[in-house]
MOPAC internal coordinates of N, CA, C and O (Angstrom, degrees):
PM7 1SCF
backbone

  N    0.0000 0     0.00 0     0.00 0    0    0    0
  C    1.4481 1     0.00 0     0.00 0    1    0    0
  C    1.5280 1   110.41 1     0.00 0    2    1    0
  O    1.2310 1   115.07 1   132.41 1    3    2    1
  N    1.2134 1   126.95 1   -47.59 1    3    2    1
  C    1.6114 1   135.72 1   179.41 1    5    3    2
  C    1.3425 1   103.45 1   -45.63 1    6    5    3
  O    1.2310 1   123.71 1   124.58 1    7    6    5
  N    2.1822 1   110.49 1   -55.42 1    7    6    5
  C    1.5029 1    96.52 1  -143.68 1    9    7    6
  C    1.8460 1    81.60 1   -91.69 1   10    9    7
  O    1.2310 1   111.33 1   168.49 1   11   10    9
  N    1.3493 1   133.93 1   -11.51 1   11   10    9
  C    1.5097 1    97.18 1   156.59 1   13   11   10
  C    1.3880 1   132.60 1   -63.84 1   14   13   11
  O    1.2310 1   117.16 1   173.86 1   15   14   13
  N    1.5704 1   123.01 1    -6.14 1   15   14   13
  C    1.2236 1   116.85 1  -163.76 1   17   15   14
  C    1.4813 1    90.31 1   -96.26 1   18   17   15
  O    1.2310 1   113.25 1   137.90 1   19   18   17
  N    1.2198 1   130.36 1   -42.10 1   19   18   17
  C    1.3294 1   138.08 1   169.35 1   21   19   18
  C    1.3775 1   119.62 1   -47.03 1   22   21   19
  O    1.2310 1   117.37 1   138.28 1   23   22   21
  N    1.3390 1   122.61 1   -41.72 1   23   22   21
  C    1.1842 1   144.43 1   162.80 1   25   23   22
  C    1.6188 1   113.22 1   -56.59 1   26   25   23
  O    1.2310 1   123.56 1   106.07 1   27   26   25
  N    1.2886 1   110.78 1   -73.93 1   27   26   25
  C    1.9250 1    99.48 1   158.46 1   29   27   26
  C    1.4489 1   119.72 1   -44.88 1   30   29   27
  O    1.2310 1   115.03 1   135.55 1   31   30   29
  N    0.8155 1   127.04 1   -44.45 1   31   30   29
  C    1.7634 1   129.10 1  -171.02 1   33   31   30
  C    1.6787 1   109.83 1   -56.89 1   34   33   31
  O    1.2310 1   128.56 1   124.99 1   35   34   33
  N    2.2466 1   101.12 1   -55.01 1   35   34   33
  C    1.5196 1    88.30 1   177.16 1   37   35   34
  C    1.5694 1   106.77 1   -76.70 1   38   37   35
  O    1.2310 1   111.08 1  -178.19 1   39   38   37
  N    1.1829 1   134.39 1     1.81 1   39   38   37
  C    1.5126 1   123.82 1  -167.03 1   41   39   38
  C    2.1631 1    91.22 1   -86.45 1   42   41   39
  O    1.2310 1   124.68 1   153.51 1   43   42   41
  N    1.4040 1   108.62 1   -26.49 1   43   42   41
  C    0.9037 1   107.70 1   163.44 1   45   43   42
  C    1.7882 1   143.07 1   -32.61 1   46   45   43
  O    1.2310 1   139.78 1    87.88 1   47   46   45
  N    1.5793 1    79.24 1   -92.12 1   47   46   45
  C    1.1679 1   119.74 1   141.44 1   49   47   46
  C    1.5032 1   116.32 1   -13.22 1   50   49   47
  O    1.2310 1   113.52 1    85.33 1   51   50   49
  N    1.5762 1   129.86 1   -94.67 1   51   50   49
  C    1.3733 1   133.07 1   160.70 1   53   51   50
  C    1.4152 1   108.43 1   -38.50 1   54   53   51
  O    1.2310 1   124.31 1   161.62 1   55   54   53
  N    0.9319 1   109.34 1   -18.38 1   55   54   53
  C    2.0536 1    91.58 1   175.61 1   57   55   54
  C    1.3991 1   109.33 1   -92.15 1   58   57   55
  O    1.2310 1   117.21 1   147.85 1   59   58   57
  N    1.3642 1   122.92 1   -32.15 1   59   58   57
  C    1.5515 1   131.48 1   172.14 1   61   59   58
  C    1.5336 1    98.68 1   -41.80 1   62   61   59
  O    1.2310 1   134.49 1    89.06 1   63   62   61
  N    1.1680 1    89.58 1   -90.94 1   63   62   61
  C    1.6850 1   120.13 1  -166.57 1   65   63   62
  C    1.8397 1    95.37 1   -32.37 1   66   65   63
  O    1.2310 1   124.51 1   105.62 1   67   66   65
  N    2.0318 1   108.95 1   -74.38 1   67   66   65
  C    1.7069 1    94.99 1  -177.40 1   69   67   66
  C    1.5522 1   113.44 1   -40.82 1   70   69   67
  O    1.2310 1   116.44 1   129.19 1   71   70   69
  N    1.2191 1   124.38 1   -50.81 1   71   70   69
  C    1.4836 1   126.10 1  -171.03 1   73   71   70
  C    1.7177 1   110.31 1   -40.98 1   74   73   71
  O    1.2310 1   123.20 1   110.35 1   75   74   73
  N    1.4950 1   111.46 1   -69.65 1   75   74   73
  C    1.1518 1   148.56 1   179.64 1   77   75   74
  C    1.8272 1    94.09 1   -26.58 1   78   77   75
  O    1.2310 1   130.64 1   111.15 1   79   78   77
  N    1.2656 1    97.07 1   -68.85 1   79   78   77
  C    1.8413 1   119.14 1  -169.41 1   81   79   78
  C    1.8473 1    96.71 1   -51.05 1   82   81   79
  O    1.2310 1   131.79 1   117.95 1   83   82   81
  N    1.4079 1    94.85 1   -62.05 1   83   82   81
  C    1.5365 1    86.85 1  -176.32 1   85   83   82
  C    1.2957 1   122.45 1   -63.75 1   86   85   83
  O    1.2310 1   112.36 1   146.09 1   87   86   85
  N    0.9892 1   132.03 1   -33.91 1   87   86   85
  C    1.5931 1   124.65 1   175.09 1   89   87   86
  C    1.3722 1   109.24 1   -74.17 1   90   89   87
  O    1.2310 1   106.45 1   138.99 1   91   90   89
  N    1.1536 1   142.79 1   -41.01 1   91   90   89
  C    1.5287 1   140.09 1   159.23 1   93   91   90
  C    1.3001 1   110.64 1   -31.65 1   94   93   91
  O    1.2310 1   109.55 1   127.90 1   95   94   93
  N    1.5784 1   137.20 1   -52.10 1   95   94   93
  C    1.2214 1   170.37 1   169.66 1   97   95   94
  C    1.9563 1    96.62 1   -42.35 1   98   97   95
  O    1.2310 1   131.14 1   112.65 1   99   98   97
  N    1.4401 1    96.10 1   -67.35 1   99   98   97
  C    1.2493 1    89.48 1  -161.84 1  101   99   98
  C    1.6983 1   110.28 1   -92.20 1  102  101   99
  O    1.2310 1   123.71 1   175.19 1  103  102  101
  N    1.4535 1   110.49 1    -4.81 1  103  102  101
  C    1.5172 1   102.70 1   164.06 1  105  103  102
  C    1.6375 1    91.24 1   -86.29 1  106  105  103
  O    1.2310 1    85.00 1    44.32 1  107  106  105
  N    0.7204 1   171.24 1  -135.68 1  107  106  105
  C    1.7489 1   150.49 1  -174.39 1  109  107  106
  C    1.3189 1   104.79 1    70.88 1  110  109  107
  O    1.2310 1   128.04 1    83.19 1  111  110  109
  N    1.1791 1   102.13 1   -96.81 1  111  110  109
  C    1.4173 1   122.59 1   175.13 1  113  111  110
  C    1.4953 1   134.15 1   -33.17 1  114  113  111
  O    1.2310 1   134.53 1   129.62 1  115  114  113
  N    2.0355 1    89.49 1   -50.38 1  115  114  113
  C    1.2920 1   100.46 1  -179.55 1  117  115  114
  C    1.9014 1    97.31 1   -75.45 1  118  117  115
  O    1.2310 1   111.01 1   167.40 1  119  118  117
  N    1.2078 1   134.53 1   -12.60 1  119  118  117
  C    1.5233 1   139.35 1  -170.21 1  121  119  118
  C    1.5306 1   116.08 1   -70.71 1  122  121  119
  O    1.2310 1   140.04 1   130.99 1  123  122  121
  N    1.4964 1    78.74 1   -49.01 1  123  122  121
  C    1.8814 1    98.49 1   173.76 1  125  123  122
  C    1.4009 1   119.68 1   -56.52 1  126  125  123
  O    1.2310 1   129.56 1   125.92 1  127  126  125
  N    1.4507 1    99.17 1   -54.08 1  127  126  125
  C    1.9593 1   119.28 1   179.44 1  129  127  126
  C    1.4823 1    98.39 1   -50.51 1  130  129  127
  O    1.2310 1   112.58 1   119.75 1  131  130  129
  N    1.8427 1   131.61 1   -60.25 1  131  130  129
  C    0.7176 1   114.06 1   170.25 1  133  131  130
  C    1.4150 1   143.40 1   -35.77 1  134  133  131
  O    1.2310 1   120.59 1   115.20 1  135  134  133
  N    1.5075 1   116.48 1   -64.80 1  135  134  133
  C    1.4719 1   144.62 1   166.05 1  137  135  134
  C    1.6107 1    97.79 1   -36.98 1  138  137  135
  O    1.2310 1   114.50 1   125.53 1  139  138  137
  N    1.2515 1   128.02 1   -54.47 1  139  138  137
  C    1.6191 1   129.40 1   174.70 1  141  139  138
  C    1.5314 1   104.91 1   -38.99 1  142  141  139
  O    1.2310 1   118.92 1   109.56 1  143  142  141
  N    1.7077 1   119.67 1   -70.44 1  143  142  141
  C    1.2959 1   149.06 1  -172.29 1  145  143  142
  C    1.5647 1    89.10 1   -34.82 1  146  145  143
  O    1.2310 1   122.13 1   117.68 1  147  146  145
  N    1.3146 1   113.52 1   -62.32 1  147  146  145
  C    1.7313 1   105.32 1  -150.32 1  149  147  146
  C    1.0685 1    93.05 1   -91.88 1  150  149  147
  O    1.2310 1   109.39 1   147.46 1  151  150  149
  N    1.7982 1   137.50 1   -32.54 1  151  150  149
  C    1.3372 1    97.37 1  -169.73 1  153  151  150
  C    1.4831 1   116.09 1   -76.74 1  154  153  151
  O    1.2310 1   115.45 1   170.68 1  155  154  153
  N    1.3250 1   126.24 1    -9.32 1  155  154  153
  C    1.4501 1   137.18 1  -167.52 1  157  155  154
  C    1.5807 1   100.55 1   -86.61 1  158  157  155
  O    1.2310 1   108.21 1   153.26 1  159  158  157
  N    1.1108 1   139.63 1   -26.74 1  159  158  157
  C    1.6302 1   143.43 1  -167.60 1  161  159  158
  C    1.8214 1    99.04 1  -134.70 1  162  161  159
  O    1.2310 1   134.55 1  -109.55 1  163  162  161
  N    1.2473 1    89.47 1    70.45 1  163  162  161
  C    2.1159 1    89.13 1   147.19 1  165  163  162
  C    1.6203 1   132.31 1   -62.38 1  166  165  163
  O    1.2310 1   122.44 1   -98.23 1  167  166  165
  N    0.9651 1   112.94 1    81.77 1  167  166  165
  C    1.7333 1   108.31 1  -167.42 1  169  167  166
  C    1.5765 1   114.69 1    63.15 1  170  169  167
  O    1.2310 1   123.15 1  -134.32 1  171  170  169
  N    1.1120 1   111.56 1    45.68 1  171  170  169
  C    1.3963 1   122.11 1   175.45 1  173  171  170
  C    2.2807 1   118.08 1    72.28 1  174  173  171
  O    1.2310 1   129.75 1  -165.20 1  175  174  173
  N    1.6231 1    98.80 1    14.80 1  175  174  173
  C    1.1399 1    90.91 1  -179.45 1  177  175  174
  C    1.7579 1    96.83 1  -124.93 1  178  177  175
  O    1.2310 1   131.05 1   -59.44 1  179  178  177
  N    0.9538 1    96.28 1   120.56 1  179  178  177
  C    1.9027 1   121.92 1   170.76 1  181  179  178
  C    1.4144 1   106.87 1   -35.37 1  182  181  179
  O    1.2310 1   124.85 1   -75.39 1  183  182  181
  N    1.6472 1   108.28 1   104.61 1  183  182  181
  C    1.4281 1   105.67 1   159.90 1  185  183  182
  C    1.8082 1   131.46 1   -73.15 1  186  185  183
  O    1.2310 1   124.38 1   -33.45 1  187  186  185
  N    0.9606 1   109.21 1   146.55 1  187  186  185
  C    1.7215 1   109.36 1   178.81 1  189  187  186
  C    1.8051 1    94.24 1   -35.80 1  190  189  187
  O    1.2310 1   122.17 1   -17.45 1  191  190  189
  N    1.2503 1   113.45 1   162.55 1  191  190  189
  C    1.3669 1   120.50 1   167.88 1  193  191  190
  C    1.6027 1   127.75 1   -66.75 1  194  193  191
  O    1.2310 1   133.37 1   154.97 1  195  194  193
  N    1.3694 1    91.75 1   -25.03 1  195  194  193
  C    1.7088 1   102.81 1  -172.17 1  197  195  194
  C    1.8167 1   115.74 1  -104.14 1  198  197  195
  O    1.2310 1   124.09 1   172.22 1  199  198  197
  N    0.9633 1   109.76 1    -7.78 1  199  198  197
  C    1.0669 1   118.24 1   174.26 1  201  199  198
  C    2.1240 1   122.23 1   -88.78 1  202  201  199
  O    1.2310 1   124.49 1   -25.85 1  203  202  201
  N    1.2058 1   108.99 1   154.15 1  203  202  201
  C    2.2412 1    95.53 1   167.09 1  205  203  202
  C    1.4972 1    87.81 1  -152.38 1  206  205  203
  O    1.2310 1   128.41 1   -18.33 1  207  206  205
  N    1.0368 1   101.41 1   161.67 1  207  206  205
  C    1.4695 1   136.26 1   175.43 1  209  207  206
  C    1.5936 1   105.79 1   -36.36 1  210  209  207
  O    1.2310 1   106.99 1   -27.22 1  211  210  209
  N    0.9810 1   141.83 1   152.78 1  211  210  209
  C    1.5856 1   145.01 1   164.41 1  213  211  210
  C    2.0074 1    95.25 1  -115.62 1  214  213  211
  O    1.2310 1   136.16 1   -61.28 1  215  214  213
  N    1.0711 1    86.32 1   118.72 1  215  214  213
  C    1.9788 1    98.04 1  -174.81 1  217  215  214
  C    1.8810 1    88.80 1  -111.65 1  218  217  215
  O    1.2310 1   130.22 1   -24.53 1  219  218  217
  N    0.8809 1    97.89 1   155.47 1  219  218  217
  C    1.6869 1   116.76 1   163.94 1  221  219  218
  C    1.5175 1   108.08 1   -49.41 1  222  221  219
  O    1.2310 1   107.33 1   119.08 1  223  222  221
  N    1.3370 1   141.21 1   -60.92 1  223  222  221
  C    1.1390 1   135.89 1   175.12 1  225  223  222
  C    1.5562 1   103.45 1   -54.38 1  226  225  223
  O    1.2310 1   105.10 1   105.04 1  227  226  225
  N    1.2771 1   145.17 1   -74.96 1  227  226  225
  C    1.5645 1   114.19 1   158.31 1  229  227  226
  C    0.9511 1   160.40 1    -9.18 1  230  229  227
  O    1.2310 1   124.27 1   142.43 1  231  230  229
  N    1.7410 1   109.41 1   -37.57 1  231  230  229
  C    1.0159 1   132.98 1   175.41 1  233  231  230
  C    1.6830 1   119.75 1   -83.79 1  234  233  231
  O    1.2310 1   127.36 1   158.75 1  235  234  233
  N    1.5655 1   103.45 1   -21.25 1  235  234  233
  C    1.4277 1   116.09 1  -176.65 1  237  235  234
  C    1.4512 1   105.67 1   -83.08 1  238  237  235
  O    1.2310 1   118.10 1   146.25 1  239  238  237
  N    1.5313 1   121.22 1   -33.75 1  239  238  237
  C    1.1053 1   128.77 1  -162.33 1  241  239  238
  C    2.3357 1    93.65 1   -75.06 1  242  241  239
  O    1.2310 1   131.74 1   138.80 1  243  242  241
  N    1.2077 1    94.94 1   -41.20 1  243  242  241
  C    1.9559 1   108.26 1  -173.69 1  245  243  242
  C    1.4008 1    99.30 1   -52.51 1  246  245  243
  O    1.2310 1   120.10 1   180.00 1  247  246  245

């Protein structure tokens, strides 16, 4: 009886955590895609490729 209850808990457990990982992962992704979006389209006009935006948090870090 224990080591099933123990047994549900880590099966738990491992599902938290995998779950957890992947969505971190995939708001990630989706964060980046964003960050791509804006620095490439300033108010709808196409930045050069090599260039991104300078934001205040950039600027704090310079």
């Amino acid at each position: 009886m224990l080591t099933a209850i123990l047994l549900l808990l880590a099966g738990f457990i491992v599902g938290v955590v995998l779950t957890g990982m992947i969505a971190l992962f995939y708001c990630g992704v989706v964060h980046d895609e964003a960050v791509r979006i804006v620095d490439t389209h300033l108010a709808g006009f196409p930045m050069p490729s090599g260039l991104s935006i300078t934001t205040l948090a950039k600027a704090a870090h310079d």
